[in-house]
C-alpha positions in Angstrom: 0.0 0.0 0.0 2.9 2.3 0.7 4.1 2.0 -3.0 0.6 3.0 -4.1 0.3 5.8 -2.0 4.0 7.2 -2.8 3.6 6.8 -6.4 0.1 8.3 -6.4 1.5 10.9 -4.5 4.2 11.4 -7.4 2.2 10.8 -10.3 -0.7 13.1 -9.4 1.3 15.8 -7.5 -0.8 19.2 -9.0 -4.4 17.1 -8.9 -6.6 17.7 -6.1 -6.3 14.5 -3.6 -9.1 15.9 -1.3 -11.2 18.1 -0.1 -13.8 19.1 2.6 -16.6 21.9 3.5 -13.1 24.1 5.1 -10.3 22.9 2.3 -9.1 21.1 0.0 -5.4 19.6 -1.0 -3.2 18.5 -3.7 -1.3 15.0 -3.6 1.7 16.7 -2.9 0.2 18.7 -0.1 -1.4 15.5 1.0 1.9 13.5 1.0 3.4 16.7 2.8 1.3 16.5 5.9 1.2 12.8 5.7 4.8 12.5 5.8 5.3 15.2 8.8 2.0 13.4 10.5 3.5 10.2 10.8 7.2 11.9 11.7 5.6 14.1 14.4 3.4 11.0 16.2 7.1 8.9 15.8 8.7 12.1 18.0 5.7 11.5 20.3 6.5 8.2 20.7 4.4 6.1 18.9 5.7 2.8 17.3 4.8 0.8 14.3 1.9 -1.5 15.3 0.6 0.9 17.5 -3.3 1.8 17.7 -4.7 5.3 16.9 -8.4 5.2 17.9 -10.0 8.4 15.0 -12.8 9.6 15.6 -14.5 12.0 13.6 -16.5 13.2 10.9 -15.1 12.6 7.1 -12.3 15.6 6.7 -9.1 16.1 5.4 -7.8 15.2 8.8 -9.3 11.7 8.6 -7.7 11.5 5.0 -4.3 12.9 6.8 -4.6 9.8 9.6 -5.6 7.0 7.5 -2.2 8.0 4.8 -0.1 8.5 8.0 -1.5 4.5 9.3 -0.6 3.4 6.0 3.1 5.2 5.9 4.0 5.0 9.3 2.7 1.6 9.9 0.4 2.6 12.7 -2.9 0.5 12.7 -6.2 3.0 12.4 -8.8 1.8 14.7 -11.9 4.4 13.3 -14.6 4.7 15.9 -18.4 6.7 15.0 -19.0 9.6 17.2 -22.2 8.3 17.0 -21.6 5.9 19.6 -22.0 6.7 23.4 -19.8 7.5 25.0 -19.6 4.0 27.0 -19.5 2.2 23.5 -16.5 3.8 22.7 -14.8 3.4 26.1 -15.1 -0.5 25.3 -14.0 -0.4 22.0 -10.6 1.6 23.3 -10.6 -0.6 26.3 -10.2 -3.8 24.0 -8.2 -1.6 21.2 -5.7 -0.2 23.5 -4.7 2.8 21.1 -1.4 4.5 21.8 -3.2 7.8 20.3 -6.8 9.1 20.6 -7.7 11.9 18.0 -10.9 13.3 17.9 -12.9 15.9 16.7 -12.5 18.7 18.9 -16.3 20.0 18.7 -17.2 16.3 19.1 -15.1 16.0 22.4 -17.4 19.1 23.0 -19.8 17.8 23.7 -18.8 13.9 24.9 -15.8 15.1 26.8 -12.5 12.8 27.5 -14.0 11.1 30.4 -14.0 7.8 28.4 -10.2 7.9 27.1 -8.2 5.0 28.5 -5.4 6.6 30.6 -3.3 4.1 29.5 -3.4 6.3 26.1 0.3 8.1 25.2 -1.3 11.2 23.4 -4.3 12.5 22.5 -5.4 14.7 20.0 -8.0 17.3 19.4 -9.0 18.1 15.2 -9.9 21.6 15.0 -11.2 23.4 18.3 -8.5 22.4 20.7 -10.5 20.5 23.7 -8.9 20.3 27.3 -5.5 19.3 27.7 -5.5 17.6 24.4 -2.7 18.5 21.9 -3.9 20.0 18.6 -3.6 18.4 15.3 -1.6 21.3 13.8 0.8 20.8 16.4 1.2 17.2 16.1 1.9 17.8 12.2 3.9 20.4 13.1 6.3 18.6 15.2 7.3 16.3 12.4 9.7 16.7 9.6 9.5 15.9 5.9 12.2 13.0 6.0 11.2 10.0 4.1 9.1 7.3 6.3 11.1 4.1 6.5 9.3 1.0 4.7 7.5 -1.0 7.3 6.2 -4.5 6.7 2.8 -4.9 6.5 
């Protein structure tokens, strides 16, 4: 998957990769944040084969995590918001994600009761929700060097 990603990436640089109701992106923007996603969660600490619970509504951000899964070798465990809030405190109880990110008018309104504390980081999309770091930040923190190729 990473060699389909990276060569899309390549191939479709200029062409928009995706958009939402706030922006949209080209490949190369996408691959750009993608690659300084997955740098900046490996700065915080997280590992290949580690979890990252996402919960959300469909945005560029969710585009942004699921590339990063893929490239980093992080495995996306996508959760509805939907859900109550004890739903989704069992499904991270038998995940056991290293990361939580969430949207931050979602956590709003559910709060961060329900996050394991076992959790390394968590992270708020868009309005920045208790002590949770923001996205921006997290993407921030990494770099643009090239991901090493993980196995599958």
């Amino acid at each position: 998957m990473n060699e389909v990603l990276r060569a899309r990436y390549a191939d479709r640089a200029e062409h928009p990769a995706v958009r939402d109701v706030r922006r949209s992106m080209t490949y190369r923007e996408l691959s750009d944040r993608v690659t300084r996603l997955a740098n900046g969660l490996r700065a915080a600490g997280i590992g290949s084969g580690d979890r990252i619970m996402l919960i959300g509504a469909n945005s560029c951000e969710w585009v942004e995590v699921d590339h990063a899964c893929y490239l980093g070798g992080f495995v996306r465990v996508p959760a509805l918001g939907r859900l109550h809030t004890r739903e989704l405190a069992q499904i991270a109880e038998d995940a056991e994600p290293a990361v939580v990110i969430a949207d931050g008018t979602w956590l709003a309104g559910a709060g961060t009761d329900w996050i394991p504390r076992s959790v390394k980081l968590r992270v708020s999309i868009g309005d920045v929700f208790d002590e949770m770091a923001a996205f921006e930040a997290v993407v921030d923190a990494g770099d643009d060097s090239q991901l090493p190729d993980v196995d599958p």
